[in-house]
C-alpha positions as CSV (number, residue, x, y, z in Angstrom):
1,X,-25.0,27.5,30.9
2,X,-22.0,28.8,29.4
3,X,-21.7,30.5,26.2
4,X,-18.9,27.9,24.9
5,X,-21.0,25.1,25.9
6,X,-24.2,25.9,24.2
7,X,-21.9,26.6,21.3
8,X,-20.5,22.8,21.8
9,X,-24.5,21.6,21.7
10,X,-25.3,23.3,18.8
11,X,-22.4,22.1,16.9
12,X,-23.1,18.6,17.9
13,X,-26.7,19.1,17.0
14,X,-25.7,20.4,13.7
15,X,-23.7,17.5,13.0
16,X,-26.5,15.5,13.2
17,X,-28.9,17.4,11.0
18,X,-25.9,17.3,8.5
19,X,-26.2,13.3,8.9
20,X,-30.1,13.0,8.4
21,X,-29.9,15.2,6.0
22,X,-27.9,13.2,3.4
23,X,-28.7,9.6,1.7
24,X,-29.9,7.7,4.0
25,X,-27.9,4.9,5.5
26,X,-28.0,2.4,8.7
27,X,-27.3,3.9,12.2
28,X,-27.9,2.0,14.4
29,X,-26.6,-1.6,12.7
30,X,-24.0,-1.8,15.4
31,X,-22.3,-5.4,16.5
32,X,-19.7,-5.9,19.0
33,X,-16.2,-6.7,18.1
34,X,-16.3,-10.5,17.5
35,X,-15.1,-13.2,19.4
36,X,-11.1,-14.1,17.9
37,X,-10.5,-16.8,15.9
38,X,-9.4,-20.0,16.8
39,X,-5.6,-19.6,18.2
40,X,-6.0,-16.0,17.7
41,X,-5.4,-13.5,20.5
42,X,-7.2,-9.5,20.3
43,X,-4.5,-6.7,20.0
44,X,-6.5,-3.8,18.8
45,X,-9.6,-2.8,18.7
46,X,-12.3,0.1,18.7
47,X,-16.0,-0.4,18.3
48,X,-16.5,4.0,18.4
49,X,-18.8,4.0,21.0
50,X,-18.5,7.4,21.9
51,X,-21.0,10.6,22.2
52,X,-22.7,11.2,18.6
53,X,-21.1,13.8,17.2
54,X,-18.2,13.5,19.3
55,X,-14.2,13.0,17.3
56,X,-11.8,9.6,17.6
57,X,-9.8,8.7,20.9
58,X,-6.8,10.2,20.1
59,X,-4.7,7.7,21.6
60,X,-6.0,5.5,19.7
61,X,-5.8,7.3,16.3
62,X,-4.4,9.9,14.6
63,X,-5.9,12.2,12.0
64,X,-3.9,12.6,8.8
65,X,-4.4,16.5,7.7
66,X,-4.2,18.0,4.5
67,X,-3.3,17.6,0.7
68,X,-0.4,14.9,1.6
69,X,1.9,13.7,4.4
70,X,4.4,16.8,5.5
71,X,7.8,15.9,2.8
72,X,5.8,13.2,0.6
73,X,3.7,13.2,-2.5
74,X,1.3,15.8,-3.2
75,X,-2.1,14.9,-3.1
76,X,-1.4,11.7,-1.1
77,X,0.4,10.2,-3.9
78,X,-3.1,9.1,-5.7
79,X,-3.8,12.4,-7.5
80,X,-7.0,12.6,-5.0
81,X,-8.2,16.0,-4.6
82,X,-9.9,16.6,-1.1
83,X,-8.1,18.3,1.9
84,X,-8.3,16.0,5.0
85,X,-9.2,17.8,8.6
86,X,-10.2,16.3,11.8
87,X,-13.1,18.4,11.7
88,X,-16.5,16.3,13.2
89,X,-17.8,17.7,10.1
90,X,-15.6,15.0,8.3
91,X,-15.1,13.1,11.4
92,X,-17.3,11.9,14.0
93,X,-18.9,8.7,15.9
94,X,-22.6,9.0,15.2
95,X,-23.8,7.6,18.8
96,X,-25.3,4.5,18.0
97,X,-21.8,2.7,17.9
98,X,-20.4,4.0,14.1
99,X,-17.6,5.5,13.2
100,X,-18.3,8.3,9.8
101,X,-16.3,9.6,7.4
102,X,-18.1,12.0,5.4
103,X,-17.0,14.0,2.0
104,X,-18.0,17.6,1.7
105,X,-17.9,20.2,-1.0
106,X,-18.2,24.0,0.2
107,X,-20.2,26.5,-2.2
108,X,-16.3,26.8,-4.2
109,X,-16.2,23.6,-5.0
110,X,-13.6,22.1,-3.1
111,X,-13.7,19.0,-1.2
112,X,-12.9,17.9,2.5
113,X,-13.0,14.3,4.2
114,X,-11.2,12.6,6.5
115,X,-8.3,10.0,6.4
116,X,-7.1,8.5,10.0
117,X,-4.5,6.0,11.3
118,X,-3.9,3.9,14.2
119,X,-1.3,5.2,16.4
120,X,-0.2,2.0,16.8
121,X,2.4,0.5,14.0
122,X,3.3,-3.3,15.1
123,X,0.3,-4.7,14.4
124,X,2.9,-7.9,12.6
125,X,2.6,-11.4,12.0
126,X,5.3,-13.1,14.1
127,X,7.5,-15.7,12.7
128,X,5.3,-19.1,12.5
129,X,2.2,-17.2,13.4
130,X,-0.8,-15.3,12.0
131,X,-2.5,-11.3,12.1
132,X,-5.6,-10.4,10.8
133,X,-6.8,-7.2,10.5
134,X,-10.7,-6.9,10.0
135,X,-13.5,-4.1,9.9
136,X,-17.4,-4.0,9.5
137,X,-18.1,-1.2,7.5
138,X,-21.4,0.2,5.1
139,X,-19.6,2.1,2.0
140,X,-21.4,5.3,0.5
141,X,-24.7,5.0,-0.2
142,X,-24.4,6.1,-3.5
143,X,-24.7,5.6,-7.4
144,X,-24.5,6.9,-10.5
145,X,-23.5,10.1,-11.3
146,X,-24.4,10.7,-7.9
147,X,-21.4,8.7,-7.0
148,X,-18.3,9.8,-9.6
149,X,-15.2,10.2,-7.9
150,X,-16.1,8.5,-4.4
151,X,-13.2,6.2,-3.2
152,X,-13.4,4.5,0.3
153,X,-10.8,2.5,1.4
154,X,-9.8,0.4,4.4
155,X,-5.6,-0.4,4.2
156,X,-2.8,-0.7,6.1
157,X,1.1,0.3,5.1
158,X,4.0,-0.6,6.7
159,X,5.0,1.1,9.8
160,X,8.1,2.3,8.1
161,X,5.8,4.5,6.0
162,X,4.9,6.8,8.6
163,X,8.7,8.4,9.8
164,X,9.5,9.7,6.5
165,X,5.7,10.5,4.8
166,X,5.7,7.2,2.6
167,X,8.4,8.6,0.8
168,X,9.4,4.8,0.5
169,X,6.1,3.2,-0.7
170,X,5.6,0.8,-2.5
171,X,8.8,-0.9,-1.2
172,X,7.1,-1.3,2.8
173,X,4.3,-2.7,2.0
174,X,0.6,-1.6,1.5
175,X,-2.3,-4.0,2.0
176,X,-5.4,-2.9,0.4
177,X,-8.8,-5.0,2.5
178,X,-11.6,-2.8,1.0
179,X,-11.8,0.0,-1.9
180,X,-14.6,0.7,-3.9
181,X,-14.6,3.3,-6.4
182,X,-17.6,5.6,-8.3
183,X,-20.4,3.6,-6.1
184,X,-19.8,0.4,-8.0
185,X,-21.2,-2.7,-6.6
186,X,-18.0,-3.9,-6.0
187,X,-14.8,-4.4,-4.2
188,X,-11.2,-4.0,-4.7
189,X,-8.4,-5.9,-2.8
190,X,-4.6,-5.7,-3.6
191,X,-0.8,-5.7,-2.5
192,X,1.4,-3.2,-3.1
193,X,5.3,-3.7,-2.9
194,X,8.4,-3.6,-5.0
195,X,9.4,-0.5,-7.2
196,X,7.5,2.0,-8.6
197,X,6.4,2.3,-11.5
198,X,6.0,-1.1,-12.9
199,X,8.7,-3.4,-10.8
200,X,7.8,-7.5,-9.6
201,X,4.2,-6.0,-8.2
202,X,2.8,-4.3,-11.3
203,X,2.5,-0.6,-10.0
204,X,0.8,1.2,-9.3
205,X,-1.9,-1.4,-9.8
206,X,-0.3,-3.8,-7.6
207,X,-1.0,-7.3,-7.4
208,X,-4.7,-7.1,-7.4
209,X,-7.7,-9.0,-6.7
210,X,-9.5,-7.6,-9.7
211,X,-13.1,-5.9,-9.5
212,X,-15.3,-8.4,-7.2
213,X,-18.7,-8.4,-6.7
214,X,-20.4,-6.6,-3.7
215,X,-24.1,-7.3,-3.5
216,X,-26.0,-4.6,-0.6
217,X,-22.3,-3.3,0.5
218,X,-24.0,0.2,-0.3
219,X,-27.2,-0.3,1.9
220,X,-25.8,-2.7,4.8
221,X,-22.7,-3.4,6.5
222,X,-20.3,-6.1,5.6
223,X,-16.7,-7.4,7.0
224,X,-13.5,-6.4,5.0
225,X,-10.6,-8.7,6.1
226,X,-7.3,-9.3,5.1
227,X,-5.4,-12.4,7.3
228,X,-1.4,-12.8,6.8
229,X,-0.3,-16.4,7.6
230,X,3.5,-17.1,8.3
231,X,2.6,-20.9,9.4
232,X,1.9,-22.2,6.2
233,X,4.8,-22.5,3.5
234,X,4.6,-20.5,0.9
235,X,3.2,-17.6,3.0
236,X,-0.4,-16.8,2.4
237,X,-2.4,-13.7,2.4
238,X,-5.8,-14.0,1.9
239,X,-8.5,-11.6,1.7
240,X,-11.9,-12.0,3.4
241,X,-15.7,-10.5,2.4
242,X,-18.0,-11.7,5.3
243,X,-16.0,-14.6,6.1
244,X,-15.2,-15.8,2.2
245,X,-11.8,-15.9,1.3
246,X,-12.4,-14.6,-2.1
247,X,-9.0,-13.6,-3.5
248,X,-5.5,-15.2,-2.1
249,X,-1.5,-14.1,-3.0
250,X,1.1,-16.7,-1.6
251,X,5.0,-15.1,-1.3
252,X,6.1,-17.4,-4.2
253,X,4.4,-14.6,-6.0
254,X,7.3,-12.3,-6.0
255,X,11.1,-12.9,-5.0
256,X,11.9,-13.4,-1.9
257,X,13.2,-10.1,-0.9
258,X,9.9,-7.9,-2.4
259,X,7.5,-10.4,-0.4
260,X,9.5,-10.1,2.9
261,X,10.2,-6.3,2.7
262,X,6.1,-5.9,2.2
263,X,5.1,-7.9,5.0
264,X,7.7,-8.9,7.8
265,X,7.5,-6.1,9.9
266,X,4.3,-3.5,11.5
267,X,1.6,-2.3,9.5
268,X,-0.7,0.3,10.8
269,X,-4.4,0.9,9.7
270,X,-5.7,3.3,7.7
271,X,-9.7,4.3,6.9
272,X,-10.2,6.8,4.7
273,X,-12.5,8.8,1.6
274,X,-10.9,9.9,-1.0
275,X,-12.4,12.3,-3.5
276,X,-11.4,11.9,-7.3
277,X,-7.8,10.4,-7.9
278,X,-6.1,7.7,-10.4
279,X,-8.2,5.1,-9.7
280,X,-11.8,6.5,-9.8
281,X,-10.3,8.3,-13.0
282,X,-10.0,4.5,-14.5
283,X,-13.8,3.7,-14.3
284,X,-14.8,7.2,-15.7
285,X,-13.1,9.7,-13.3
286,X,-15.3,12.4,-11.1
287,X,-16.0,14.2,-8.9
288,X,-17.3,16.5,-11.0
289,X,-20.7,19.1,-10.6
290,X,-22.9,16.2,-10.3
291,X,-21.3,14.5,-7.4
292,X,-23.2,14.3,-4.5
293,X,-21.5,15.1,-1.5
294,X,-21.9,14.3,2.2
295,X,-22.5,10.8,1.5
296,X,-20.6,8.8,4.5
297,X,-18.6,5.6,4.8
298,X,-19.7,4.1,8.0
299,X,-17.5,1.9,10.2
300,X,-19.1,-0.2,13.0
301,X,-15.4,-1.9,14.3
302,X,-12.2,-2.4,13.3
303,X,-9.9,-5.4,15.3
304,X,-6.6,-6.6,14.8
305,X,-5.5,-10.3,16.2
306,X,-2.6,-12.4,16.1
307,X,-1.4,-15.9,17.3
308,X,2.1,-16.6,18.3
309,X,3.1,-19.0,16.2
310,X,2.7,-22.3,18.9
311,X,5.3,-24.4,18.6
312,X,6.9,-23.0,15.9
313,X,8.0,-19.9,17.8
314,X,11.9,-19.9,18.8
315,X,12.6,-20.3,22.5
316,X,14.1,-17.8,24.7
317,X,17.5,-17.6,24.9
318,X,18.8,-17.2,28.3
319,X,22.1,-15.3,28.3
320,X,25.1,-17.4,30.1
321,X,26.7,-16.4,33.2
322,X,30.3,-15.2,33.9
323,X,32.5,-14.7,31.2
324,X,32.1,-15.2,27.8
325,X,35.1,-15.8,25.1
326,X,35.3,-12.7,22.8
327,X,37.2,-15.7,20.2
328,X,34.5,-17.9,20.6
329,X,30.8,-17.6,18.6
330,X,28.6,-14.9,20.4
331,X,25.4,-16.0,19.5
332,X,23.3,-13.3,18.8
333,X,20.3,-13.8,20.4
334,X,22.5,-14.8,23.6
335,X,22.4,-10.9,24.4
336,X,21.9,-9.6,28.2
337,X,20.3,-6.5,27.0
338,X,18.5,-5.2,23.6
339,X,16.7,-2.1,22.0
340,X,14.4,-2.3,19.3
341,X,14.7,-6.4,17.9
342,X,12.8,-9.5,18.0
343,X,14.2,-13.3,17.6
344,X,13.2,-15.4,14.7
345,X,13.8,-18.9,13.8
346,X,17.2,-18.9,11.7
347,X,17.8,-20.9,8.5
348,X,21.0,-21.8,9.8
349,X,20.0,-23.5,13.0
350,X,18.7,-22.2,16.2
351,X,17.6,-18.5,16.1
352,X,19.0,-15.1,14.8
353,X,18.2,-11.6,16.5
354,X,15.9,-9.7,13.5
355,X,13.9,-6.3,12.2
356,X,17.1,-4.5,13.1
357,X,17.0,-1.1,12.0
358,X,18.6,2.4,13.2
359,X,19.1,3.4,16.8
360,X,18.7,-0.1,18.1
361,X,21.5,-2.6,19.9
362,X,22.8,-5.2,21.7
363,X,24.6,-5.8,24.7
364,X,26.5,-8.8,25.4
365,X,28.2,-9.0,29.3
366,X,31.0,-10.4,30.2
367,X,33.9,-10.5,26.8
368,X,37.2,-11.5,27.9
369,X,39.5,-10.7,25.3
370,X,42.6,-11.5,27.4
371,X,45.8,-10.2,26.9
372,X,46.9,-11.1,23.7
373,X,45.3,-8.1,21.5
374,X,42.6,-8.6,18.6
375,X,42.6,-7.3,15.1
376,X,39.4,-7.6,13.8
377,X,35.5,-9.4,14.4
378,X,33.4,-11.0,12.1
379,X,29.8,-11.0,12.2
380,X,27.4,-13.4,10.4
381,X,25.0,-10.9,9.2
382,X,21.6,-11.2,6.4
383,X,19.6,-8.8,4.5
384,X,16.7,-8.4,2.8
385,X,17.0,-4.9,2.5
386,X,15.2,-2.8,-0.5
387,X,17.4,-0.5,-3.0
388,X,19.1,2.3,-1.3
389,X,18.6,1.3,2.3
390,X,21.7,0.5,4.1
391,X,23.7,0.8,7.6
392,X,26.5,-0.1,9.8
393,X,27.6,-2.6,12.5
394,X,29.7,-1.4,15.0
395,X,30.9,-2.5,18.1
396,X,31.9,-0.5,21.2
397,X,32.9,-1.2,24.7
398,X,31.8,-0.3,27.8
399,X,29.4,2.2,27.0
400,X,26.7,2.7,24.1
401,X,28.2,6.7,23.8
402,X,31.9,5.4,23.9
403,X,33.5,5.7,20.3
404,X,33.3,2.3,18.3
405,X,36.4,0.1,18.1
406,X,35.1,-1.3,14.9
407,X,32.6,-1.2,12.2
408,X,31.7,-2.4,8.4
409,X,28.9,-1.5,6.3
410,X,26.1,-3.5,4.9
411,X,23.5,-3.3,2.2
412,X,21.2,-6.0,1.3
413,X,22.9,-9.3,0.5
414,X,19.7,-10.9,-1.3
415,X,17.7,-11.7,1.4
416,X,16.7,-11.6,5.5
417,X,18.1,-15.1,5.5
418,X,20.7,-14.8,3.3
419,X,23.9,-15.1,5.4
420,X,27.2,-13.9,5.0
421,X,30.2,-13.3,7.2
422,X,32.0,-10.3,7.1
423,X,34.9,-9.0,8.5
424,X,35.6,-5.7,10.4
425,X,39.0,-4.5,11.8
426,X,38.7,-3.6,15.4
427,X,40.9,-1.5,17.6
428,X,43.1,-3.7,20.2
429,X,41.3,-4.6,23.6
430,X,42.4,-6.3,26.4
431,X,40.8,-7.5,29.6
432,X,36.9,-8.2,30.0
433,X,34.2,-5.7,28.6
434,X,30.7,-4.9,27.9
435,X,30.6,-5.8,24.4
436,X,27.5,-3.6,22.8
437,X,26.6,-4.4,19.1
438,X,25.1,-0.9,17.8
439,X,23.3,0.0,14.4
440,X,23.0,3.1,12.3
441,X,21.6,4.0,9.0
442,X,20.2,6.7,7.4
443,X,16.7,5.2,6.7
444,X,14.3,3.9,9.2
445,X,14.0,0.8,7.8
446,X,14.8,-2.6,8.5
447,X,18.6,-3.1,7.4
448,X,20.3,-6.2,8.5
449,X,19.5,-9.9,10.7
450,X,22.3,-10.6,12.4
451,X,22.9,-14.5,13.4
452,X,26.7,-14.3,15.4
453,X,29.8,-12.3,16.3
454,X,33.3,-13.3,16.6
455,X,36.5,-11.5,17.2
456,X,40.0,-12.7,15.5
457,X,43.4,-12.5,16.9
């Protein structure tokens, strides 16, 4: 046997000492991912059923490393204190069907844990439709003094978080399904969204569920959901402890734009122990010499579903044939080719082309402009967009790389079904083109909806 592997089985084993070595908690508690809920499809999950002592499937996950996100807040934003690694000392599937995440303080005092994400970032609640994003998880076994500065937590943040380090939080959205702080018998739910500090969502508190009771949560496992429900009206998100819905926000609870800028686009999950930080500092603070360490959260499953929204989902458009007008409405969603949007159910009738953000497009076949010449376009455009984020519309011919002919800015205009029409001169054209309808910004974010086009003699 090879020197590297015996080196691999006494790391492994050594892992596992460090596991029966600390508080002791339930191993082998494991139960499958459960069936979906009615009218509810699976989209994700992971039940970490890998080797004991063995890391995450990284295509599934991604481990968040350090003191912060590379260009974001220090400390994570939270004033938390631990590094994160991807270390199987932090990080590892215990064998019998558990994911841990385990805090550690070396003989200098400082802390490590571990904080990972799904690589995925769509997991989104279509227009009419429903996602749900649960786990079954056993936090720290822990209490008292024992216990001062612990913080596990089960989230999600919107997938526009991830490009640019959550520079833009709380604007994109962060969904809180389980904290627990200092080994309380309790649990925390909340939304995050609007401006920071203070702003239509309180922050940093967020709109919060308050401290709820969380009987045996230490000792056993429990399920942490949070469901997101676009076929009722007002919205509804409610939160879930074994199947209760125990705390519920509906999107009349902010304006418009805040709501729909923290939830109408992809989230991606997060599990995570944090060490210290502003919220364990607001039930008496820690960790501090007494805290124990090496005390895990455990994590039998996490699953995401979604339904489609039945009958309330827009059809598909299917583009026309031949020629099209370039003086008549170009329907948006008409397009022959796309990049990067989805369709939604418009205000105005029928169905507008939506989440439109940087780098994507549209191509519409077949614009006759004739002979005549045109001076401009106009393009029925909405946006819901938050504070600073903003783009252009342009339009080019023939090819995505060619120059544009024509193009106007656009910032928010008070919401993503607000609709206005404006105008953009345009270069003549003559003769039948490959119309493509391209968008650029600076930010990742969702900038504009866009419902029609028309060009103007």
């Amino acid at each position: 046997m090879s020197r590297k592997r015996i080196r691999g089985l006494l790391a492994v084993a050594a892992a596992l000492l460090a596991v029966a070595a600390t508080t002791v908690f339930t191993l082998n508690a494991n139960a499958a991912v459960p069936t979906s809920p009615a009218g509810m499809s699976l989209v994700f999950s992971d039940d970490f059923t890998g080797a004991a002592g063995a890391g995450l499937n990284r295509s599934n996950w991604l481990y968040d490393i350090g003191h912060g996100y590379p260009g974001g807040a220090s400390n994570w934003g939270t004033g938390e204190i631990e590094y994160m690694t991807d270390s199987t000392s932090n990080v590892y599937q215990d064998g019998g069907g558990n994911l841990v995440i385990k805090p550690l303080r070396d003989s200098a005092g400082n802390w490590t844990s571990g904080r990972v994400e799904t690589q995925r970032t769509d997991f989104a609640a279509p227009t009419g439709g429903k996602v749900r994003i649960e786990a079954r998880i056993q936090q720290p076994n822990v209490s008292g003094a024992a216990a001062a500065g612990y913080w596990p937590a089960f989230w999600a943040l919107g997938a526009a978080a991830r490009p640019v380090g959550a520079t833009n939080w709380p604007s994109i959205g962060e969904w809180d399904i389980m904290e627990n702080i200092n080994g309380r018998e309790s649990v925390f739910a909340a939304l995050h969204c609007g401006s920071n500090p203070g702003g239509p969502c309180n922050e940093t508190t967020g709109l919060t569920s308050g401290e709820r009771a969380c009987s045996g949560c230490k000792t056993g496992f429990h399920t942490y959901a949070v469901e997101y429900d676009r076929s009722t009206s007002p919205e509804q998100m409610r939160w879930y402890l074994d199947g209760n819905n125990y705390f519920t926000l509906t999107s009349n609870s902010v304006d418009a734009t805040t709501w729909n800028n923290a939830t109408h686009h992809g989230m991606f999950v997060i599990l995570n122990v944090a060490m210290g930080g502003g919220f364990p500092a607001a039930f008496g603070g820690g960790p501090t010499s007494a805290t124990q360490p090496g005390v895990p959260m455990v994590v039998d499953y996490v699953a995401v579903w979604q339904s489609s929204g039945g009958g309330t989902t827009p059809p598909t458009t299917t583009p026309p044939s031949g020629t099209r007008d370039a003086f008549s409405r170009i329907e948006a969603e008409s397009f022959n080719a796309s990049a990067g949007v989805q369709l939604e159910t418009c205000s105005e009738g029928g169905q507008n082309v939506s989440y439109v953000a940087n780098g994507d497009w549209l191509q519409f076949d077949g614009v006759n402009f004739g002979s005549g010449g045109v001076k401009d376009f106009v393009a029925r455009v909405a946006s819901g967009a938050g504070s600073g984020v903003s783009g252009l519309i342009e339009v080019r011919v023939d090819s995505r790389s060619n120059a544009p002919i024509g193009s106007f800015a656009l910032g928010g205009t008070g919401g993503w079904q607000t609709w206005q029409s404006i105008p953009g001169n345009v270069s003549n054209v003559s003769g039948t083109h490959t119309v493509f309808l391209t968008f650029t910004s600076g930010q990742p974010a969702d900038f504009v909806n866009v419902n029609w086009i028309q060009f103007r003699r």
